[in-house]
DOVOLUM-768397 format. One record per residue: residue number from 1; x, y, z of N, C-alpha, C in turn. Coordinates in steps of 0.02 Angstrom, whole numbers, plus 50000, padded with zeros to 5 digits. Example, Ala and Ser with C-alpha at 12.3 -4.5 7.8 and 13.67 -1.06 7.14 Angstrom:
seq  n_x  n_y  n_z  ca_x  ca_y  ca_z  c_x  c_y  c_z
1  50660  49716  50390  50615  49775  50390  50660  49835  50390
2  50642  49888  50354  50684  49947  50357  50645  50002  50394
This chain:
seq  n_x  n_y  n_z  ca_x  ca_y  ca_z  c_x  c_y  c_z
1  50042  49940  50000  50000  50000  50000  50044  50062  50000
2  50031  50119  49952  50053  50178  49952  50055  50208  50004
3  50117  50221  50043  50111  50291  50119  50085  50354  50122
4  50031  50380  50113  50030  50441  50123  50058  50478  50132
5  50111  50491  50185  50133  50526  50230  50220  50518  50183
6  50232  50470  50135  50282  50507  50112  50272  50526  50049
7  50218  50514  50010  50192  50539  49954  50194  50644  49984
8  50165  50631  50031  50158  50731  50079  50219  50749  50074
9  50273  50700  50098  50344  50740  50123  50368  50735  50043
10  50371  50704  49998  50393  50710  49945  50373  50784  49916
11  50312  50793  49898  50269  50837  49896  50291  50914  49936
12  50304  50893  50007  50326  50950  50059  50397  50971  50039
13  50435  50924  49989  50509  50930  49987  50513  50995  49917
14  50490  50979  49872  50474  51022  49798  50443  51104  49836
15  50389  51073  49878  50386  51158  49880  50428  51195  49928
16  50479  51155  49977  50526  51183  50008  50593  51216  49944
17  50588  51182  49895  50647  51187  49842  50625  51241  49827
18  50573  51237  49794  50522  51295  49752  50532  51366  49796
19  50536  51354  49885  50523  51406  49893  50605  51442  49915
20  50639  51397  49900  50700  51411  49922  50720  51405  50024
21  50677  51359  50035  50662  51351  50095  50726  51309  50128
22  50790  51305  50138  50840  51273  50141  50842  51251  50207
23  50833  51269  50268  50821  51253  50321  50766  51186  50318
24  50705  51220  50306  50654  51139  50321  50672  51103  50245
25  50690  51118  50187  50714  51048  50150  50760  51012  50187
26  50808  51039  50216  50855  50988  50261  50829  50935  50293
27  50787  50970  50329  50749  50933  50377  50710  50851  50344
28  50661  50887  50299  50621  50848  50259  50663  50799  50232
29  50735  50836  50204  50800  50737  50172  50815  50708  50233
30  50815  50740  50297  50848  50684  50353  50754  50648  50363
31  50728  50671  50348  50667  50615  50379  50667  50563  50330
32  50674  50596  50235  50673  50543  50202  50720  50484  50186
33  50792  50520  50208  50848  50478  50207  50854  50431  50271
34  50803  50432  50328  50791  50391  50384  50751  50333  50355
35  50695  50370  50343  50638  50318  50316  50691  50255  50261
36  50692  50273  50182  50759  50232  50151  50794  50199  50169
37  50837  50234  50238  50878  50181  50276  50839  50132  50280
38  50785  50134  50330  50783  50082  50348  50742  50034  50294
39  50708  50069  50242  50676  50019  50183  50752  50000  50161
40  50812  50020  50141  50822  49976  50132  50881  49917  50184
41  50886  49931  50242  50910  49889  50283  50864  49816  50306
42  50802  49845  50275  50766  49792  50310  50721  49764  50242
43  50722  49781  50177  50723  49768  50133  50634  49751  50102
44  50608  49822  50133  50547  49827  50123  50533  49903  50123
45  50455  49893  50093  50423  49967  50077  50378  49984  50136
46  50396  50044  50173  50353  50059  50239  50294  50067  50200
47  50243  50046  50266  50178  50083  50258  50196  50169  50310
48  50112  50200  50317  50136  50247  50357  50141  50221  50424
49  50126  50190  50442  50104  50128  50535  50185  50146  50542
50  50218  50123  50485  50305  50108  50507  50320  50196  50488
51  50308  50213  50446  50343  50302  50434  50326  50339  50505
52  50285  50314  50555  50273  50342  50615  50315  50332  50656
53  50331  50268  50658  50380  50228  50697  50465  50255  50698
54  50467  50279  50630  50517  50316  50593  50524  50377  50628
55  50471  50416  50628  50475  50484  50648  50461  50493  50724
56  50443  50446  50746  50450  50452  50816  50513  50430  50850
57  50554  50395  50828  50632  50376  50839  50647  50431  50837
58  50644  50463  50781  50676  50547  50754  50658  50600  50806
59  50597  50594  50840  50573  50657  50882  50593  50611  50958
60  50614  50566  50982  50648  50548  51025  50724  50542  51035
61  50760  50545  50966  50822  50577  50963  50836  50659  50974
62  50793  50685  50942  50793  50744  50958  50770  50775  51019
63  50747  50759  51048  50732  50778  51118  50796  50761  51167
64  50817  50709  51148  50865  50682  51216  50925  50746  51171
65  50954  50740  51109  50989  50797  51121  50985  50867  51124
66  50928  50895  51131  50906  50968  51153  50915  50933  51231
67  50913  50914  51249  50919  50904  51345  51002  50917  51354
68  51028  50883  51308  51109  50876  51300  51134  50919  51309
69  51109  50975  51238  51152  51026  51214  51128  51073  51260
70  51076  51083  51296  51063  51140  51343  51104  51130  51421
71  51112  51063  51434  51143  51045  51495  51223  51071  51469
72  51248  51047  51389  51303  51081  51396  51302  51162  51368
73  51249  51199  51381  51255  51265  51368  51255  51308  51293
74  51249  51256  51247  51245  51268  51194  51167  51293  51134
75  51164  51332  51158  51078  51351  51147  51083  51371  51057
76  51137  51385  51032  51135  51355  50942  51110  51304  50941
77  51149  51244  50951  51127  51174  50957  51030  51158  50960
78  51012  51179  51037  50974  51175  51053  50933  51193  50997
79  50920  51275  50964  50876  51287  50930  50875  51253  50849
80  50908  51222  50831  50956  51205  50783  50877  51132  50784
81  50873  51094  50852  50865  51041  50861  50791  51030  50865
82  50776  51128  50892  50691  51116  50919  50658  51133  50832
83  50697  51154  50802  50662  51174  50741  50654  51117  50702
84  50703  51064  50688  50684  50995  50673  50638  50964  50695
85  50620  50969  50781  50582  50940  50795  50505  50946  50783
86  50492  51012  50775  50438  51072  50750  50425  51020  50677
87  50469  51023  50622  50455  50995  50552  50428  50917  50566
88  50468  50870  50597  50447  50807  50618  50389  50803  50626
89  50380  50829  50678  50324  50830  50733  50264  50849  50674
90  50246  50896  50632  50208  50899  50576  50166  50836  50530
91  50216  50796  50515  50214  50727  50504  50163  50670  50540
92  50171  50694  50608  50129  50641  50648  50073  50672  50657
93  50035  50610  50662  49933  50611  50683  49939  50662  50741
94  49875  50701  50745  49869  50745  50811  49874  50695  50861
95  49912  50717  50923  49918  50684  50986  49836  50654  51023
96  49835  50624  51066  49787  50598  51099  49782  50646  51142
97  49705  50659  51171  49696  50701  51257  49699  50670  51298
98  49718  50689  51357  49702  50639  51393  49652  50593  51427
99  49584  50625  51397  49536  50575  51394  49529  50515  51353
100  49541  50521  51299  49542  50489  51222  49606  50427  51241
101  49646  50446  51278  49709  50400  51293  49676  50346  51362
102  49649  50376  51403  49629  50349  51441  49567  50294  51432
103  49521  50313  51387  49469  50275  51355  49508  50224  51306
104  49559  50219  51255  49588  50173  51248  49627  50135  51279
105  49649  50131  51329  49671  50097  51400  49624  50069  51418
106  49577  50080  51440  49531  50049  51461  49483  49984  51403
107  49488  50033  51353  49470  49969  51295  49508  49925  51294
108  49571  49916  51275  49637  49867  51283  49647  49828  51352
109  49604  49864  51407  49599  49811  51475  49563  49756  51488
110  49490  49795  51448  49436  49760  51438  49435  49702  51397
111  49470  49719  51322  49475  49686  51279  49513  49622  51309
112  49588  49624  51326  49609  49578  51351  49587  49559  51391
113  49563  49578  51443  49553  49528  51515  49613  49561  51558
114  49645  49597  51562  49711  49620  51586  49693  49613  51670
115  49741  49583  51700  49695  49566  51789  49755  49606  51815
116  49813  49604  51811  49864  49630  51842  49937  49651  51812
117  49975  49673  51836  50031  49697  51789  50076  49657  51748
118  50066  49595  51765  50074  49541  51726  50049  49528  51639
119  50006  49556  51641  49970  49563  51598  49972  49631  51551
120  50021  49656  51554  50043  49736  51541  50055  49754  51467
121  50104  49677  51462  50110  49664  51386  50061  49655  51310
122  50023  49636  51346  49940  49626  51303  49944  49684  51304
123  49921  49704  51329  49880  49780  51342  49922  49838  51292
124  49995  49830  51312  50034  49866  51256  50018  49832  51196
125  50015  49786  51193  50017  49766  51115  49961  49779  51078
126  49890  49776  51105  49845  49796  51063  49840  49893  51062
127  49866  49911  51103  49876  49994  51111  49925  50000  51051
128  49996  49981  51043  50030  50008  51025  50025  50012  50942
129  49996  49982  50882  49974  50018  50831  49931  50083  50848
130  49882  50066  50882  49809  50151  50893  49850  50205  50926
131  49915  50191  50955  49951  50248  50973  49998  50295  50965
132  50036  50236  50928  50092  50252  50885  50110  50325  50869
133  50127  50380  50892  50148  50462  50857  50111  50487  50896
134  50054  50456  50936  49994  50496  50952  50028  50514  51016
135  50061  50475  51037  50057  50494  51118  50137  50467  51160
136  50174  50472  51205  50220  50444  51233  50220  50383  51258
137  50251  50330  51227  50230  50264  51259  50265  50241  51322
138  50307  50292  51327  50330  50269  51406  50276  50302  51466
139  50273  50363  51448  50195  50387  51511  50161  50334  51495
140  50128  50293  51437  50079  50262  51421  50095  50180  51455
141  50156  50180  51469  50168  50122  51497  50167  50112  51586
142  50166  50182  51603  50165  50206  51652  50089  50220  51700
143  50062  50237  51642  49980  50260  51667  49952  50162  51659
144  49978  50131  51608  49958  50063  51616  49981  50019  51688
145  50021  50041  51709  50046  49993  51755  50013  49991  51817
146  49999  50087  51810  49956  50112  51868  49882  50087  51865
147  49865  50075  51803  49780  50061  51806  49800  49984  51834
148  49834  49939  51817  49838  49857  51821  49878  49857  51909
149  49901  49907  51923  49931  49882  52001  49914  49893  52050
């Protein structure tokens, strides 16, 4: 199946050229030269499920080094890093509220049978496609442990 989401960035890349936009085309080849990598390291064509997966690696790299570069004082760096993250972040589905997150938790509890924290893994697993970009899966692993303990 065709990705949407890089058919857009393809699309997003021409009118960055077009506009002479050199900053976010950068941006837009490190997302597409990520995505590639890994089609071809792993020797397949993403859907978008995986181009999310992609870009959320990317907006979790980038976060841990804006923490970096500000601990070492370097606020070039930093802004250098939040503006990437800004373009990324574009890419992904609107985030979940925290109601909407919480009501799928509870579906995925239900659904499984989830009795205790033992059971944590289910619960991620049917969450983790419906969440994917939407939301942090470590809070989400966190708010799970709390509903099951």
């Amino acid at each position: 199946m065709e990705s949407l989401l890089k058919h857009r960035l393809q699309e997003d890349m021409k009118t960055a050229m077009r506009a002479k936009d050199s900053k976010r085309l950068g941006v837009i080849r490190l997302i597409n030269a990520a995505i590639k990598q890994r089609e071809v390291d792993e020797r397949i064509t993403l859907d978008d499920e995986q181009v999310i997966t992609v870009l959320s690696k990317m907006i979790k790299q980038r976060n841990d080094s804006i923490d970096q570069y500000g601990q070492a004082g370097r606020q070039d760096l930093v802004e250098t890093e939040a503006y990437e993250l800004k373009v990324i972040e574009e890419y992904l589905p609107p985030a979940l509220s925290e109601d909407e997150l919480a009501g799928l938790i509870e579906q995925a509890v239900a659904q499984t049978g989830a009795q205790s924290i033992k059971d944590m893994g289910k619960v991620m697993g049917v969450l983790k496609s419906q969440i994917q970009g939407r939301a942090d899966m470590g809070a989400v692993g966190a708010r799970i442990k709390a509903r099951l303990g």
